[in-house]
Structures are given as structure tokens and as C-alpha cells.
C-alpha positions in Angstrom: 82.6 137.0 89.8 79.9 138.8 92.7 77.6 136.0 91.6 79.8 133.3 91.8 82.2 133.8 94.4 80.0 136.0 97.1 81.2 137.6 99.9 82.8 135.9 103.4 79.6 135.8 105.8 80.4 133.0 108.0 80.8 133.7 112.0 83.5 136.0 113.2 85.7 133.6 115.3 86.2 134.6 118.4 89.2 136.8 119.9 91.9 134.3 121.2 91.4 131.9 119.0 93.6 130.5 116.3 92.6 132.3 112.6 91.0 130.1 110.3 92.7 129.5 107.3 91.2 130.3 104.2 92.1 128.5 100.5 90.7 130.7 98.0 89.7 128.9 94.8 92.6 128.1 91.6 92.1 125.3 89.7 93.0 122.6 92.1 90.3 120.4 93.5 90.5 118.5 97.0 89.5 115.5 95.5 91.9 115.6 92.6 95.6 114.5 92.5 96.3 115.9 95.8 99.1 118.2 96.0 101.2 120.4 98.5 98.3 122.8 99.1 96.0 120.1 100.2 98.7 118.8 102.4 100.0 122.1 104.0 96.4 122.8 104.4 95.5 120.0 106.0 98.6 120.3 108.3 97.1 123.7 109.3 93.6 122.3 110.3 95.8 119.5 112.7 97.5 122.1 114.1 94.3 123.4 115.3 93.2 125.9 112.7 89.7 126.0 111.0 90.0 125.5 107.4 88.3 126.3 104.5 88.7 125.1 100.9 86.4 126.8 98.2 85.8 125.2 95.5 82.6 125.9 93.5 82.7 122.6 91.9 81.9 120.2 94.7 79.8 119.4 97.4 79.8 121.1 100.7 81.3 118.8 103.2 83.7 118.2 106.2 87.1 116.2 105.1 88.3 113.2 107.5 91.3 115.8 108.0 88.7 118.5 109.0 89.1 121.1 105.8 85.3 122.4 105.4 84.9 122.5 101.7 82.7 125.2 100.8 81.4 126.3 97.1 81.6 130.4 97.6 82.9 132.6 99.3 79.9 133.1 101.7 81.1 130.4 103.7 84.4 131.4 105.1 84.7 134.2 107.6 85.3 137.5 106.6 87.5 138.8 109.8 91.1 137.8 110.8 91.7 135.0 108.2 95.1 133.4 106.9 94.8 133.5 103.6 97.0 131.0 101.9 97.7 131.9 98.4 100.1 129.5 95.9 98.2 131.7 92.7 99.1 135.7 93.0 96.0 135.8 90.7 93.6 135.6 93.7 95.2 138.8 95.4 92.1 140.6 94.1 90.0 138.9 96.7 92.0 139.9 99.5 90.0 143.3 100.2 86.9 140.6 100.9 88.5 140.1 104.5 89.3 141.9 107.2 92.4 141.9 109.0 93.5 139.1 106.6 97.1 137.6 107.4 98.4 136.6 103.5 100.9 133.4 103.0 102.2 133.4 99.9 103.4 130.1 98.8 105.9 129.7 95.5 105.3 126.1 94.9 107.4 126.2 91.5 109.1 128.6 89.8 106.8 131.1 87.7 107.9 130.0 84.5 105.2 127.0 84.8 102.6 129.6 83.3 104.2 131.2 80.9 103.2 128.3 78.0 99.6 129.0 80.1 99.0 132.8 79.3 100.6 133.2 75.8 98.2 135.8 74.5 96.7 136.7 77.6 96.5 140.4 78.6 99.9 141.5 80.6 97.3 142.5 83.7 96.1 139.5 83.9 99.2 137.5 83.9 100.7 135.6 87.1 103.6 138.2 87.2 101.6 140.9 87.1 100.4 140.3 90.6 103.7 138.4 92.0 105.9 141.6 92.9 102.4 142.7 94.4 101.7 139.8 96.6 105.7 139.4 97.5 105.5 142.4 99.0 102.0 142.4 100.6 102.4 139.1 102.4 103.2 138.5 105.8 104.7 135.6 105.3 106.3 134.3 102.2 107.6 130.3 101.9 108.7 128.2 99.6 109.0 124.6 98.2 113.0 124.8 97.3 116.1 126.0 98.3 116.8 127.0 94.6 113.3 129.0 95.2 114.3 130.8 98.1 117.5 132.0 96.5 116.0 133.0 93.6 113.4 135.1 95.0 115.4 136.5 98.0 116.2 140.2 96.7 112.5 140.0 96.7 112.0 139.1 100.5 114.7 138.5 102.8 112.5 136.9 105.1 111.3 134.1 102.8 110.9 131.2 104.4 112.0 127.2 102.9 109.1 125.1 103.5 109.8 122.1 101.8 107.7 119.6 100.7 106.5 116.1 102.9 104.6 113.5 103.4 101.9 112.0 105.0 103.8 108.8 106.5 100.5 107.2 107.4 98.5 107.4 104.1 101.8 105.9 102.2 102.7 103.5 104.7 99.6 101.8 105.7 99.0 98.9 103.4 96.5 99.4 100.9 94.8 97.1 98.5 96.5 96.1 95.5 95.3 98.2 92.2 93.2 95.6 90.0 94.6 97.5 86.7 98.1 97.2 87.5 100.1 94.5 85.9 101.5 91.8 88.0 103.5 89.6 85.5 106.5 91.5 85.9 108.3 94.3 87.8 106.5 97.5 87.6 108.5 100.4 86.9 106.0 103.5 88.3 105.3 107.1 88.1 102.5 109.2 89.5 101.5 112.5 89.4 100.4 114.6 86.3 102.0 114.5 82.4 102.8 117.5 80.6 105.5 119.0 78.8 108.0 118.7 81.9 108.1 115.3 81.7 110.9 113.8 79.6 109.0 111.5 76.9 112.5 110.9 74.8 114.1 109.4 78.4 110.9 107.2 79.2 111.1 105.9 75.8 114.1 105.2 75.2 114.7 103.4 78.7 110.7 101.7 78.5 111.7 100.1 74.6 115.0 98.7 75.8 113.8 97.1 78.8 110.4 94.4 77.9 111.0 93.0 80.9 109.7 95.7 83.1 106.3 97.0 83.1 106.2 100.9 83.1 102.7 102.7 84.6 102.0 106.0 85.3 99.3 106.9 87.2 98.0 110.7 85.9 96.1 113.1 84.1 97.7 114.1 80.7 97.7 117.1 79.3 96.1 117.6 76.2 99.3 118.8 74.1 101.2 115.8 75.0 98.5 113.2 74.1 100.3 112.2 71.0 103.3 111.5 72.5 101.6 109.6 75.0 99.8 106.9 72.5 103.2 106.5 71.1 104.5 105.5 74.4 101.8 102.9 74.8 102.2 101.6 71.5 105.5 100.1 73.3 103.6 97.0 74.6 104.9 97.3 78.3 103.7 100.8 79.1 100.5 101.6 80.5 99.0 105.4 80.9 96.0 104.8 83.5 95.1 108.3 83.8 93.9 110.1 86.8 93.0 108.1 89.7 90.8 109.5 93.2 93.4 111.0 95.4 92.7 108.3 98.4 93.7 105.7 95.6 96.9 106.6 95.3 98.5 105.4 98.2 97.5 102.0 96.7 99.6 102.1 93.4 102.7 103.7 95.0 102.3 100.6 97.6 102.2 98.6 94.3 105.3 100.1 92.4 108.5 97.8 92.6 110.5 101.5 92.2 109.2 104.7 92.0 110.5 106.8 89.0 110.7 110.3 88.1 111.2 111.2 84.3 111.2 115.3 84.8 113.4 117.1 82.2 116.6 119.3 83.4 115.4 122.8 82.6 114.5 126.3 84.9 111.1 125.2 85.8 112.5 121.1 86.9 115.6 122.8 88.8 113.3 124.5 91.3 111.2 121.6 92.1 111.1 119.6 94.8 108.8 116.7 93.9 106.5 115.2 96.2 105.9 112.0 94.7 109.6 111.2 95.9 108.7 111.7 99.7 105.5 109.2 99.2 107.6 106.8 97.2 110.1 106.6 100.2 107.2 106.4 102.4 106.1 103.3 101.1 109.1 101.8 101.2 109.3 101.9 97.0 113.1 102.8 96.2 113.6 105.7 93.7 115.0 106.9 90.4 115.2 110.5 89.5 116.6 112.5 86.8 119.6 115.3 88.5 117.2 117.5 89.9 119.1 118.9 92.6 116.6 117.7 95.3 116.9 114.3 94.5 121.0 114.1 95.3 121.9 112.8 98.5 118.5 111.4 99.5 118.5 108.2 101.0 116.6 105.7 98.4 117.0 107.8 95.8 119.0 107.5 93.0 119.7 109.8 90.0 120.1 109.1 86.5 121.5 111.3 83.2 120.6 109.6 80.8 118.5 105.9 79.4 121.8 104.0 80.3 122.3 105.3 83.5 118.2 105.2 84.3 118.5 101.2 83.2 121.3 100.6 85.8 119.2 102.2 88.4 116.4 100.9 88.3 118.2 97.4 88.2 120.0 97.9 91.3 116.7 99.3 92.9 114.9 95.9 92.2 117.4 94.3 94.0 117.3 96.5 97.5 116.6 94.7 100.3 114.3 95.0 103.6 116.9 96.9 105.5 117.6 99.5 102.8 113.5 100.1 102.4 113.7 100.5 106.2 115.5 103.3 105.8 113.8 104.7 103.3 110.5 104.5 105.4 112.5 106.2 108.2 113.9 109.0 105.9 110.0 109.9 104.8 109.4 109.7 108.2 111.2 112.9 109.2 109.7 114.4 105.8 106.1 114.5 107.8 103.6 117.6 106.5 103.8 117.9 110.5 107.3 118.6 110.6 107.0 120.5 107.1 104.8 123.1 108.4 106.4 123.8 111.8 108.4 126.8 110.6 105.4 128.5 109.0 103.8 128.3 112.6 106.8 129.1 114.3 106.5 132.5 112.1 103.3 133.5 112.3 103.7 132.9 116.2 106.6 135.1 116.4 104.6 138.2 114.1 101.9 138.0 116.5 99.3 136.1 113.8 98.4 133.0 114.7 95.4 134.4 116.6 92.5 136.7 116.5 93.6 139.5 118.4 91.3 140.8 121.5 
């Protein structure tokens, strides 16, 4: 891990100014399906904070948003960070820094890695370090309501951060996908496929409805691969696999209605997708199963069951300029800008937005 990751060595910012923000490395790629980290992070670096992503997989390089993407350790200061964490597992760089400010983010409930770490040792899994980092953090946020009240005996003070949008990316018109159908309606979905996702409703409603295209736009997980070439067998589905993150604004653009086919269980209560907030954006009406934050959004309908999904989707084909007006102007208020205000407005208040004197 020495070898790899290194030690923080870049320059000491200077006292007064706002702390960088440092992304320590997980999985996620900047590149790849960009998700609420990217977002929040590059939120941060508008607000005027320096911002690092590590990621020992790519190329050094400064984003159009302004994130420095660094491959170790060795390029992010060592003194005063704000170290934004979404993966408890990384608390054991946190001694690297000094005078480190920690956000911990709960993007989804824990229960997402528990089909992850079967077998793994009990130190090593995410919960192990949780109750650790909850109580460590300066500031805790979260994606959900049902989030915050789940985790509240552990900290009071969490704050909801929910998740946003980037109104300009979605809603500045892209180029039309060449691989997406355009003989028929296209029913969409984009974002990654694993076991969350609710193959028996996406069946059921793609068989019964040849007169609709269905894409999603994705990487698959490997466990579900089999039910995927099932699906596709269908005729009028298409699984197009991952696509570069500044891609995807395209295909949502290109969607006639944006879908959502997550199953109703302890991991799909919690969430609080982002795909719907770029749908909106671009002015693509919506159909969700019940997850509770997909009630009483405007655009957005929710459906139980393949019946219910059918009717939806039909009466979202048929919305008119005014209605995806108001959709545009609900995303709108949705901004990562906006999103991100009460995590300033906290660190501000504790005193830790900048290097001290």
C-alpha cells in the first residue's frame, strides 16, 4: 500500500485560504459513470476549493470542472485537507494528513456490501470502520431522508444532502446517440445493472409492449449477465453497456421517458436516484418504481407493478411542452450548486472551511 499510494507531499496551502478537498481512492473512476461523488466534488472545486481525485488508474490531468486527478497520494497536500470519504474503508489513510477535516458521506444504505464481502475478514468489512468514521467525522451527510433517520442515534448532527444535477450538462442539446433505435419510442434507463434492479418487472412490462424500444445505457454486473441475454432475446431491448460519462447527457436527451426498474427492498428504500434528477433535466418524463423519493416529484410517476409501469409510461409519451417545462424547472432547483450549500454552510459555521493562521 506505501508503494502504491505514497505519502501527501504537495504544497502546504496557505493560511486563509479555503482547504483543499481531497478524494481518496475507492473503486470509482472520474471518467466512469459519473456519480454523486464526482458531482459533490466538483461542486466543491466551484465553490472555490482545490480538489484532488486519486486514482492510480489514469492519467494526471486537470478536469474542465477543475478536479486535479492525481495517481498517488504524493500529489495532494498533506496539511488542513477535507477529506471526503463515501467508503469508511479509507479511514486508515486519514493519519497521512494533518489537521484533516473528515466528511463522511452515506451515499446508500450499508447493506449494498454485504453480497460484496461474504467471506471477507470482519476487520476488513465496511461496518467495521462505519461506527469509527461516524464518530470521527466532522461532518456527516447523507443522500436520503430515510438515511438520516436511520443513522441518527448515531449522529444527531447528520446532515440531508440530497442528490442533484448538473442542469447544464442535461439540458444543453447533445448529439443524438448513433446506436440508439429511432423506429420507435424509446423507453430508457441509465446507470449501472446489478442485483437491485428488478429483471422480472422489466420483462414482463418490455415482452408486453413490441411497440416500444427499451435501452439501457450501463455496466452489468457479472452475476446478472444471464439474466441480461434473456432480456435481449426479447427483440426490442437493447443492453449497450457502459458508455464515457460526457456521453451520457446524449442518451438521456434521446430517451422518450426515463425509467427506473429498482426493486422495493432495504437497500432501494434509502435511495435517492440520480438518474431521475438528470432525466427531469432534460426534459425526459419519468417512471419509477415506489421508492419513496420518487412520490410527489413533478414528472415523475410511480409504478407497482408491469400493469401499472405500461399505463405510465403511456401517459408519459403523451406529455406535452408545458409539462416538460416544468420538469426542466423542477431539476433546475435540484442544482449540485444548491445540493452542496448546506455542507458549506456547516463547515463555515465549525470554523473549517479554511486553513487556520
Amino acid at each position: 500500500l506505501e508503494a502504491i499510494l505514497g505519502r501527501p507531499r504537495a504544497a502546504s496551502p496557505p493560511a486563509g485560504s479555503k482547504r483543499p478537498v481531497v478524494y481518496l481512492p475507492t473503486w470509482l473512476r472520474w471518467s466512469s459513470m459519473r456519480q454523486r461523488p464526482q458531482y459533490l466534488l466538483a461542486a466543491l472545486a466551484e465553490a472555490g476549493h482545490p480538489t484532488y481525485f486519486v486514482d492510480s488508474r489514469s492519467a494526471e490531468c486537470v478536469t474542465p470542472e477543475g478536479i486535479r486527478i492525481v495517481r498517488s497520494l504524493r500529489g495532494v497536500p498533506r496539511d488542513h485537507p477535507i477529506l471526503y470519504a463515501h467508503y469508511a474503508g479509507v479511514r486508515t489513510l486519514f493519519d497521512r494528513f494533518v489537521d484533516p477535516v473528515v466528511v463522511y458521506d452515506l451515499l446508500d444504505d450499508l447493506s449494498i456490501f454485504d453480497a460484496e464481502e461474504v467471506g471477507m475478514p470482519e476487520e476488513r468489512r465496511v461496518r467495521a470502520h462505519h461506527s469509527v468514521v461516524m464518530s470521527a467525522a466532522d461532518v456527516v451527510i447523507a443522500s436520503s431522508p430515510v438515511l438520516v433517520d436511520k443513522h441518527s442515534d448515531e449522529r444527531a448532527d447528520m446532515l440531508l444532502v440530497e442528490n442533484g444535477v448538473d442542469p447544464r450538462r442535461f439540458g444543453t442539446a447533445q448529439p443524438h446517440p448513433a446506436d440508439l433505435p429511432a423506429d420507435r419510442p424509446v423507453v430508457g434507463y441509465h446507470g449501472a445493472v446489478a442485483h437491485w434492479f428488478d429483471f422480472d418487472l422489466f420483462e414482463s412490462v418490455a415482452s408486453a409492449n413490441q411497440q416500444w424500444w427499451f435501452v439501457v445505457v450501463g455496466p452489468v454486473a457479472p452475476e446478472v449477465r444471464g439474466r441480461v441475454r434473456r432480456l435481449e432475446a426479447l427483440g426490442n431491448v437493447s443492453f449497450l453497456g457502459e458508455r464515457p460519462s460526457d456521453e451520457i447527457a446524449g442518451y438521456v436527451q434521446a430517451f422518450d421517458v426515463g425509467t427506473i426498474w429498482f426493486g422495493m427492498n432495504d437497500l432501494t428504500n434509502a435511495v435517492n436516484p440520480l438518474k431521475m434528477y438528470e432525466y427531469l433535466a432534460a426534459g425526459v418524463p419519468v417512471v419509477a418504481t415506489p421508492l419513496p423519493a420518487c412520490h410527489d416529484v413533478v414528472g415523475v410517476s410511480v409504478a407497482a407493478d408491469a400493469d401499472e409501469f405500461t399505463r405510465a409510461i403511456g401517459h408519459a409519451l403523451e406529455r406535452d411542452r408545458a409539462e416538460r417545462r416544468a420538469m426542466v424547472a423542477a431539476a433546475d432547483e435540484a442544482s449540485w450548486d444548491a445540493r452542496v450549500a448546506p455542507l458549506l454552510a456547516s463547515l463555515e459555521h465549525l470554523g473549517l472551511v479554511r486553513v487556520p493562521d
